[in-house]
N, C-alpha and C positions, 0 to 999 in steps of 0.2 A: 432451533431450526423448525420451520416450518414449512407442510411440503407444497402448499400454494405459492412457497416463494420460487417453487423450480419450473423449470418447462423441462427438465427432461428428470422423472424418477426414477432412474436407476441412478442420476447423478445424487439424489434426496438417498436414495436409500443406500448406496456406497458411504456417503456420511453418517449415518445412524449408527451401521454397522463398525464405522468405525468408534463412533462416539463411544459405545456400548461396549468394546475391546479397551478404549483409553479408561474407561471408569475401573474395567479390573485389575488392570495391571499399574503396578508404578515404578519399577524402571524398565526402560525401556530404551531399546537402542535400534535406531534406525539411520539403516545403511544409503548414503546421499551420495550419487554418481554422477551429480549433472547432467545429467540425461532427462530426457521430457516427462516417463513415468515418476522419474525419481522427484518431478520438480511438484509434480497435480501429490505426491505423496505427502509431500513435506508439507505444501500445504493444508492438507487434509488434516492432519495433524494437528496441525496449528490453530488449526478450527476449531477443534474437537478436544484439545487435549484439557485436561482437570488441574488444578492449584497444585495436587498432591503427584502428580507423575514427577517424574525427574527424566528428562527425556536428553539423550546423548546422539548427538546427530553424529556421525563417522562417515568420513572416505575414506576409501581404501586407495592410495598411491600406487600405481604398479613400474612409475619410473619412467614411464611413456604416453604424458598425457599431454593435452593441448592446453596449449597458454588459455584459448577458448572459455576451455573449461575452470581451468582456474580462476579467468575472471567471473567466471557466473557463478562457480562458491561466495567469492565474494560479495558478488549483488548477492546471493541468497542470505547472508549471514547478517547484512542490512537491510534488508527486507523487512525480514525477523526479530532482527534484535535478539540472533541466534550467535554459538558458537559450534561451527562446522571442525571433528578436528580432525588431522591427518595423517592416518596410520600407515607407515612404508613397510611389505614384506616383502620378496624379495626379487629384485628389478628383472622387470621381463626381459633383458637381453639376458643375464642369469640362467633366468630359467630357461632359455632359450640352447644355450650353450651347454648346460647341464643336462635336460632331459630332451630336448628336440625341437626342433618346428614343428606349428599346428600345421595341418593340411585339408582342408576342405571340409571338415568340420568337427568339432567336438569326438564326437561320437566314432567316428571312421580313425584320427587321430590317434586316439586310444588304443581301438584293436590294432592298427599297423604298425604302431608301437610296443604294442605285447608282441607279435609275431615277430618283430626286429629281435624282443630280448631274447626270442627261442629260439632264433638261429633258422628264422624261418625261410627257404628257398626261391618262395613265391611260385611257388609249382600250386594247379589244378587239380583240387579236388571236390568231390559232388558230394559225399555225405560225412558226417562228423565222422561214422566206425572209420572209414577208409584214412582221415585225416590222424585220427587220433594216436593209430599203429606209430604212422611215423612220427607223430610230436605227442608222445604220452604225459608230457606234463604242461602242456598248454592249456591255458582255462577254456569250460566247457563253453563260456562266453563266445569267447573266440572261434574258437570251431565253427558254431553256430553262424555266427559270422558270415565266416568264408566261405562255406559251403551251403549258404542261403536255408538255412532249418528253423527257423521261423515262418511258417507260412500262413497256417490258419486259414486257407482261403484268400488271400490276398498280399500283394507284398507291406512289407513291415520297415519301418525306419532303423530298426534294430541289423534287418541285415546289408547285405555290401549290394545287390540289385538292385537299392533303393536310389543308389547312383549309377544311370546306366551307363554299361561297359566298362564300370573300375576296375569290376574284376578282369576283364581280359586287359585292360591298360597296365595295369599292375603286373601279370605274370610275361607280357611281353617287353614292359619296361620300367624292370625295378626299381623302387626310388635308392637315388648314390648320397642321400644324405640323413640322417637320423628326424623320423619322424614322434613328436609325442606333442599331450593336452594337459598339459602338469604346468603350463604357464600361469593359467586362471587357479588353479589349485593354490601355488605356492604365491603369488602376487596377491591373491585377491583371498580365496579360501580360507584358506590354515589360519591366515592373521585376523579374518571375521570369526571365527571357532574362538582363536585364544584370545579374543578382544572381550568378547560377549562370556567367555567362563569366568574371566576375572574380573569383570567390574560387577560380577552377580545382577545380570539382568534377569530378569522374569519374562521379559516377550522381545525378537526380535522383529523387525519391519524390512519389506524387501518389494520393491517395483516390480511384483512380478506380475505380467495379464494375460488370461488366459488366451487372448485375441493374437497375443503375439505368436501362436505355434511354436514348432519346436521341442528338442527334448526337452531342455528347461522347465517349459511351460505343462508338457505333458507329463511330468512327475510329480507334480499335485491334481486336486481334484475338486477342492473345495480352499476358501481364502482363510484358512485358519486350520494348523497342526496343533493340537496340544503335547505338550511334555513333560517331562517329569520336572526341572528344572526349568525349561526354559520353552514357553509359548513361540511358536510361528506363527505372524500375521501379512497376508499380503492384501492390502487395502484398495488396490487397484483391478484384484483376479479378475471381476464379472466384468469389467467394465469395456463395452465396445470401441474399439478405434473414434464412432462417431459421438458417443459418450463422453469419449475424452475430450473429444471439442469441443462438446456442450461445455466441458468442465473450465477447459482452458475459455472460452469466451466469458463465461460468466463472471468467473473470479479474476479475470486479467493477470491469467497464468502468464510471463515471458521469460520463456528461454535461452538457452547460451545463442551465442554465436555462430557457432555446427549447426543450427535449425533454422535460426534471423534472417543467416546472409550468405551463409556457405550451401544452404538448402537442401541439409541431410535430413531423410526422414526419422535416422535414427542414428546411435551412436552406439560404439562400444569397445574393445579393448582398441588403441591408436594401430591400425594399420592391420586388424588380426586377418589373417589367411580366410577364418572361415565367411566373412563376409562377401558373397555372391555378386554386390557391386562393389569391389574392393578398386580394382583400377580407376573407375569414377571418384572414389573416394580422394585417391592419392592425388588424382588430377586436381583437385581442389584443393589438399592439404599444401602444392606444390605452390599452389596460389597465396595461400593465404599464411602457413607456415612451412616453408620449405627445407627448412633445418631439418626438420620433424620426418615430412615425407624420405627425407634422403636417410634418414635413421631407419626409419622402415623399408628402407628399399633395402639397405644394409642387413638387419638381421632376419629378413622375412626374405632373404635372396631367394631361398633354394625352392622355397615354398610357392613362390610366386611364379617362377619359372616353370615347375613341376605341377601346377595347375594348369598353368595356359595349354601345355603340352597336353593336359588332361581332357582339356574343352577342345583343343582341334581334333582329338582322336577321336573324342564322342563326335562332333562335326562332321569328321570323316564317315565315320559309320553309319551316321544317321542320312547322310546325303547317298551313299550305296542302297540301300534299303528306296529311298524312295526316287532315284534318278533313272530315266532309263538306260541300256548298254549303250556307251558312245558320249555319254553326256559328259557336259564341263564336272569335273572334281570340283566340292565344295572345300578342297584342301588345297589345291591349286591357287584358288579363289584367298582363302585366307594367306597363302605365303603372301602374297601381293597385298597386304593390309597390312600399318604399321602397330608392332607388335603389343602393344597397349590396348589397340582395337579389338584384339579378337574377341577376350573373354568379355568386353560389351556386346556384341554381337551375337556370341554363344549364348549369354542369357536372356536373350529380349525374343529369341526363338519359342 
């Protein structure tokens, strides 16, 4: 490679750095989701990698994916002149059933899910001591949480403020159905964990970019973990949204179907709660796979429903704060939309 062949160097230099990772490792398993980072990665690779790597490209199944996407493993595996293989743990309606619905995101998920195992009330409390009296064996996590003790100066993604008015939505209208994020854990996780211990890999590869936000994103810091056994590389970390499209123009990266012609920006578990234009999503899926959408409608019931409610209450409260006395209700306003509309609405605010 040479870097007069680029017009954009941080595209040159995302490939060096990768080059310079494939020369020290050789095997190596990288995780392919059909997703658009996953597609600029595998490329990358492919660029890059040595005679002597032995490189195992894996999906991970979660049992709810789009035809979409399976056809664009395909084109990827003839692209290549690769073998994509496909590892099934255990199907999201499962996990679903087992440990809960996601609800509005990862992280929020979690905690409302530990407080469900404590038997938690969903009563108002303002600091951990006060909380802790009455639930002494709730993680300190949690606490933290709920009673917003993360502050530092500014609010923090870690606590429940970060969503405004959850916490008063939550202790006025408890959720009636089991909330948990043990979906991606048990579909997606544990099977990448026991994939990569047993075929004795030395480095995994993973789409992660730092441009994307997010916890995910925010739990690294640089594109390469070292370990005792086993290297983490993420080959896309630095690389800017508009980088990646230097990336994709140059190389005549194309993508599935979800980005072609359904015109998602992005992709990820089929139908998950935490996705903030999810009703957009489904309107589409409705179009173009509606098997699929009605599958999600089905086991993301409660979840779905138990958001929208969430975004008119924030709606509500946000339209008191800035309307004067006498003014039309912004909730009045949303009864009168049909009910697919709202949570587009709420978020374009």
């Amino acid at each position: 490679m040479n870097a007069d062949d680029f017009d954009n160097i941080n595209v040159y230099e995302a490939l060096v750095k990768c080059e310079v990772q494939m020369s020290r490792h050789h095997e190596i398993v990288v995780s392919v989701s059909g997703g658009s980072d996953s597609d600029i990665m595998m490329d990358m690779i492919e660029r890059t990698k040595k005679p002597y790597n032995n490189i195992r490209y894996v999906f991970f199944d979660t049992g709810l994916e789009y035809a979409a996407t399976k056809r664009h493993l395909e084109y990827l595996e003839k692209r290549y002149g690769v073998t994509i293989e496909r590892v099934k743990g255990m199907p999201i309606p499962a996990c679903i059933k087992k440990y809960g619905q996601p609800f509005l995101s990862k992280h929020v998920s979690d905690m409302l899910g530990r407080m469900q195992a404590h038997g938690f009330k969903w009563e108002w409390f303002d600091t951990v001591e006060e909380m802790r009296k009455a639930y002494p064996d709730m993680p300190i996590g949690t606490l933290r949480f709920w009673t917003n003790a993360r502050k530092n100066g500014s609010r923090s993604m870690f606590n429940i403020d970060w969503h405004p008015d959850l916490k008063e939505f939550l202790v006025e209208n408890p959720p009636q159905f089991k909330i948990g994020s043990q979906c991606c854990t048990y579909s997606k996780k544990k099977p990448a964990h026991e994939y990569r211990k047993n075929c004795g890999a030395d480095m995994d590869c993973v789409g992660v970019r730092r441009a994307e936000g997010g916890i995910r994103a925010a739990n690294y810091k640089n594109c390469f973990t070292p370990g005792d056994d086993l290297d983490h590389f993420r080959p896309l970390f630095w690389l800017t949204d508009e980088d990646k499209r230097d990336y994709e123009k140059q190389f005549e990266i194309v993508h599935s179907d979800c980005y072609t012609k359904w015109g998602f920006q992005r992709t990820g578990c089929v139908g998950c709660p935490f996705n903030i234009k999810i009703t957009k999503e489904i309107e589409k899926v409705e179009q173009y796979e509606p098997m699929m959408a009605k599958a999600c409608k089905t086991i993301f019931k409660d979840s779905y429903e138990y958001t929208r409610q969430y975004r008119e209450y924030h709606a509500e409260k946000m339209a008191r704060k800035k309307q004067p006395e006498g003014a039309i209700s912004v909730f009045d306003y949303l009864k009168e939309l049909p009910t697919e509309q709202i949570g587009e609405r709420e978020a374009e605010q």
